[in-house]
N, C-alpha and C positions, 0 to 999 in steps of 0.2 A: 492414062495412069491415074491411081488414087490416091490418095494421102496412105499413109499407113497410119493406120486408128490405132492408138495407142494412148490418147487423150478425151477425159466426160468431158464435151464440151457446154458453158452453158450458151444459151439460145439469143446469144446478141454480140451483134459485127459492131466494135469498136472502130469508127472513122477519123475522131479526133480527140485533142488533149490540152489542157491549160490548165495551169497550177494542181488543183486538189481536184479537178473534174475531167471525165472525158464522155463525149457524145458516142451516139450511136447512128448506125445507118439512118435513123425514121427521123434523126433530129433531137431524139430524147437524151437530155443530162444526166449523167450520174454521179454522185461524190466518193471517191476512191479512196478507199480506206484498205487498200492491197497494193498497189502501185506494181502491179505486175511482178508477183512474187518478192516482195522488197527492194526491185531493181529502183525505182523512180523517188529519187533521195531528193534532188532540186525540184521537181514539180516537174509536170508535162509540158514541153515545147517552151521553156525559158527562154526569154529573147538572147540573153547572153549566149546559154548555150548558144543556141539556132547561129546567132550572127558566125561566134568562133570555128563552129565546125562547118558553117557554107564559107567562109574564108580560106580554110584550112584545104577544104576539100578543091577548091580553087586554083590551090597554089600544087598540092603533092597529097593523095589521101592514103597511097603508101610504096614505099620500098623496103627491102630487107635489111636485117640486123647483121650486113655484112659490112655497112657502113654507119659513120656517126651520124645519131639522130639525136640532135641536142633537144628536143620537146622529153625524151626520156629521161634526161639529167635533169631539166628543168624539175618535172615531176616527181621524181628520184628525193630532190633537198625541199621542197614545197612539202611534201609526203610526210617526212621526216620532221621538218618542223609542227607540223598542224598535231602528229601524232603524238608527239612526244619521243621519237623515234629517230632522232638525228643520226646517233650512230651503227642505224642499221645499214641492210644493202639490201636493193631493191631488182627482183625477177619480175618481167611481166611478163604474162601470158594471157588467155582468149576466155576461162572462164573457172568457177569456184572450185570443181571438179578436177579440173586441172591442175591449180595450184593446190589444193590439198594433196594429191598426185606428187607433185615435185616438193612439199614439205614432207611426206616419205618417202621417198627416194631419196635427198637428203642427210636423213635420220639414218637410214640405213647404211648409205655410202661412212658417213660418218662415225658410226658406232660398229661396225660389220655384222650387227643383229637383223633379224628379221621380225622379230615377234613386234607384235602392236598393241597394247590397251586401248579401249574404246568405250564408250560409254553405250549402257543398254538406252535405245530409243534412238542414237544418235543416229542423224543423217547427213554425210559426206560428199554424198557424188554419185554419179555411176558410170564413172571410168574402175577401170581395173581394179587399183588398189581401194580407190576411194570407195567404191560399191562394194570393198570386202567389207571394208569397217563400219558400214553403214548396217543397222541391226534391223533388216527387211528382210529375211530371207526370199520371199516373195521375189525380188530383181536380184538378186544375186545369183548368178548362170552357173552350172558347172566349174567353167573356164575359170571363173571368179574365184571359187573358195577352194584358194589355196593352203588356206590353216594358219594363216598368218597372224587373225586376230583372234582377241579376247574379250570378250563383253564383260562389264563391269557396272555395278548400279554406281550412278551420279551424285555424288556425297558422301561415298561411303569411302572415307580415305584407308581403312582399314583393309580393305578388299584391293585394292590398287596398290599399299606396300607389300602385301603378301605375293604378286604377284613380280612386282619389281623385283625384291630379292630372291628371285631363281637367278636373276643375273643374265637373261636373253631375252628382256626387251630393249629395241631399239627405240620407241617412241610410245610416247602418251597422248592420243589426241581428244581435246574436247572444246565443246559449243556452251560460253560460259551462260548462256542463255539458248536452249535448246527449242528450235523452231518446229521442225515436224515434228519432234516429240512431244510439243506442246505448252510451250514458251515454260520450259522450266527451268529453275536459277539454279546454279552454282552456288556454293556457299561459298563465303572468305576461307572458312576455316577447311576445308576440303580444296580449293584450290592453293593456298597456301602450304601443305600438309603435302600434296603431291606434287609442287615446283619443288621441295625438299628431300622429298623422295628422290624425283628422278637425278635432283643433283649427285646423291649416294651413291645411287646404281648405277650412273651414267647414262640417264635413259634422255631421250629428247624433249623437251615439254612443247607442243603444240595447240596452238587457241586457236579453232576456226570461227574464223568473226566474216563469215562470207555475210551472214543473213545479221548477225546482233551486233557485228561495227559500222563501222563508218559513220558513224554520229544516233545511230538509231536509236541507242539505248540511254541517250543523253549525255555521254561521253563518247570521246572518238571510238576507242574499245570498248567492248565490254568487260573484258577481263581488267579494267582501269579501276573497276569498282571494288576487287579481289584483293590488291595488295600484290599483285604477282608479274612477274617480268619476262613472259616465255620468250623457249628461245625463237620459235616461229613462228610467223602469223599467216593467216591465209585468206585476202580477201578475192570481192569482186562484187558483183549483183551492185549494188548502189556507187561503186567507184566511179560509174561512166555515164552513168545516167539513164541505162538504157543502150548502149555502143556496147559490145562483147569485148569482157575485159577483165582481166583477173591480175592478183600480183601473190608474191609472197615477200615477206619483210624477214630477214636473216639476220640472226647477230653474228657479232663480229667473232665467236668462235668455229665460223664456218668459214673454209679459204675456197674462194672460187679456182675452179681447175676448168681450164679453155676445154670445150666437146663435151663435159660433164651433164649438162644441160644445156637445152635445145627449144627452138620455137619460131615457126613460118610465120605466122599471121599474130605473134604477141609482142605488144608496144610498138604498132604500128603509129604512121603519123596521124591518123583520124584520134585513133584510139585514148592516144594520149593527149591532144586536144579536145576531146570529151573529158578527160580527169582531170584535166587544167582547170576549164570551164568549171564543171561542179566544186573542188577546190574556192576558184574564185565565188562564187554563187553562198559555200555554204560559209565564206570567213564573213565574208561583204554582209551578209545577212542574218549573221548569227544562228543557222540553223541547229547547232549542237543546242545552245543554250534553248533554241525553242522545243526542238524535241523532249528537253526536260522538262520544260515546264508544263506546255500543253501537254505530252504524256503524261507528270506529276497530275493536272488535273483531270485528267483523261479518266484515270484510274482511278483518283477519288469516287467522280463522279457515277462511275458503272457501280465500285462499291455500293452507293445508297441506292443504285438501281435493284441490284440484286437486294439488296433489305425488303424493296417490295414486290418479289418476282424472286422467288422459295425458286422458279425453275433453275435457278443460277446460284451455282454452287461453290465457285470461285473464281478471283479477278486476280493475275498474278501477269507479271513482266515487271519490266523499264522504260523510261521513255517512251518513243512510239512503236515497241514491238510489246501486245498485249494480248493475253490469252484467255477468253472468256469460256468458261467451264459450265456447263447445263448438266442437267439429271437425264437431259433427253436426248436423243440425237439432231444433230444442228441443222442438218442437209435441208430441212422445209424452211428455217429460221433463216437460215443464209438464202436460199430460193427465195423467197419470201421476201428477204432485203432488194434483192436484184430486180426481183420482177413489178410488185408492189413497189417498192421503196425508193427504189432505182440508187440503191448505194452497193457499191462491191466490199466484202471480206474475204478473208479465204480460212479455210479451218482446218488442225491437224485433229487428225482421227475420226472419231465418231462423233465426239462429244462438246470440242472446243471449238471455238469462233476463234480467227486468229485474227488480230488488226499491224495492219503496217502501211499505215499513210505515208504520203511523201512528207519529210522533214519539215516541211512548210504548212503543215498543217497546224489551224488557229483554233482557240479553243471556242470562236462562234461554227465554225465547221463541225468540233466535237461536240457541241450543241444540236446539230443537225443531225448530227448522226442518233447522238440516244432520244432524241425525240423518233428518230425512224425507227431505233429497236424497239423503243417500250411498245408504239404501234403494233409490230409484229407478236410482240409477246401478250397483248391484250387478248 
């Protein structure tokens, strides 16, 4: 049997991992400025981690949510406090796609609508629902386009009341810092302007912070920067460190109903001694407050990169999720980093370099890095 190719791979077998670097087959270093699509929020192979999850796996790595599993509760008010988030209520489930998933399914039990706003660019998932509202037509199957969403440009609060007041949308979902789209921002004054809307119309306001929370963005959310309080959140990718893990955060105007929702393999015992560990890892170490900073200088510094290097045409994000924009296509820029430079990025579209180190990244690391891009770009 083959794999099923469905993935450009690039041309090197990752063997191991430590903080901001991970080795290859041959022996050779590289510095990881992707962390495996934003999943690697503590750093590669953290001892904390490692100790808690070979403990854990030791004792029970999993049984079903047919019984109490207090590491869930644990997780549950830890979650809640580091968030800001104490009087939500906590789903877990296996991945981003998933809990975007049950944040409409939710919306819609909820409101009995079906329609969704989505933002043009946005990427979701590609399960079911999530891959409808995802604006690729590309992966969206038949099966998939049920007619359920509405594409809308991001900022334009004008265009998202007018659609609210038909009166049959169920939910609003958006990425206050959009990833594949290519690390673009939400304003205040548009996500503001649509938590008010949807409160009129009755609509659900949704912030997928799978890729731009969990401390990425220099605050736990992203949408923390907005001004705005939705009512669902939906993470994963950096919750676990790496361990397949998703949750959704509900306010308290949603009544759980027993069979409503469902899940084999979410908030399992490994699963959530992985969210423990990371948890512990990013308060102990202060990673939110680094992601700010080193981001803050991060992006200065590509700023005066691009003053001398006309190929770069904008430097936009938060924190450590950062979007570098060329006149050119990146594909040789980023090869180039990998192969020459031995650093990973990864890039949405054609044109952007996308950066997303682990939280732990120091700004002598971001030093390493734009001495590797300027190289490439000479």
């Amino acid at each position: 049997m083959k794999l099923f190719d469905v993935y450009p791979l690039l041309d090197v077998t990752i063997t191991k991992g430590q903080g901001c670097y991970v080795w290859d087959s041959n022996g050779a270093q590289y510095l990881d400025l992707y962390g495996g699509h934003a999943v690697i929020s503590i750093g590669h192979s953290h001892p904390h981690y490692v100790e808690m999850m070979t403990l854990q796996l030791g004792e029970l790595g999993f049984y079903s949510n047919s019984v109490v599993n207090p590491l869930q509760r644990q997780l549950a008010e830890r979650l809640g406090k580091a968030s800001g988030y104490d009087d939500y209520q906590l789903f877990l489930i296996n991945s981003g796609a998933e809990a975007n998933e049950n944040c409409l399914k939710l919306a819609s039990f909820l409101t009995g609508r079906k329609r969704v706003l989505t933002a043009q660019k946005a990427f979701h998932g590609r399960t079911s629902l999530a891959v409808e509202v995802t604006d690729n037509p590309r992966i969206i199957a038949p099966v998939n386009a049920g007619g359920h969403a509405t594409y809308l440009p991001l900022n334009d609060v004008q265009a998202w009341e007018q659609e609210l007041a038909k009166g049959d949308v169920c939910a609003c979902i958006i990425e206050c810092i959009q990833g594949v789209g290519g690390v673009r921002l939400a304003t205040p004054e548009f996500a503001q302007g649509l938590e008010e809307a949807c409160r009129r119309h009755g609509a659900v306001l949704i912030c997928d912070e799978i890729q731009c929370g969990y401390g990425r963005s220099g605050k736990f959310f992203a949408h923390q920067y907005l001004g705005i309080r939705p009512d669902l959140i939906s993470v994963a990718k950096g919750i676990a460190n790496g361990f397949p893990m998703g949750a959704v955060l509900i306010s308290p105007r949603f009544e759980p109903v027993y069979g409503q929702l469902g899940t084999t393999f979410g908030g399992n015992h490994l699963a959530c001694t992985a969210a423990l560990a990371v948890l512990d890892v990013m308060e102990e170490e202060h990673l939110v407050e680094n992601a700010h900073a080193v981001g803050n200088y991060l992006i200065q510094e590509l700023r005066k990169l691009a003053a001398r290097h006309e190929v770069i045409t904008e430097v936009r994000g938060r924190g450590l999720m950062i979007g570098i924009e060329f006149s050119v296509p990146v594909k040789p820029i980023r090869e180039a980093l990998v192969y020459q430079e031995h650093c990973f990025t990864g890039s949405s579209g054609a044109n952007t370099l996308r950066l997303l180190p682990p939280l732990c990244f120091s700004t002598e690391q971001a030093d390493e890095f734009l001495k590797k891009l300027e190289k490439v770009l000479v």
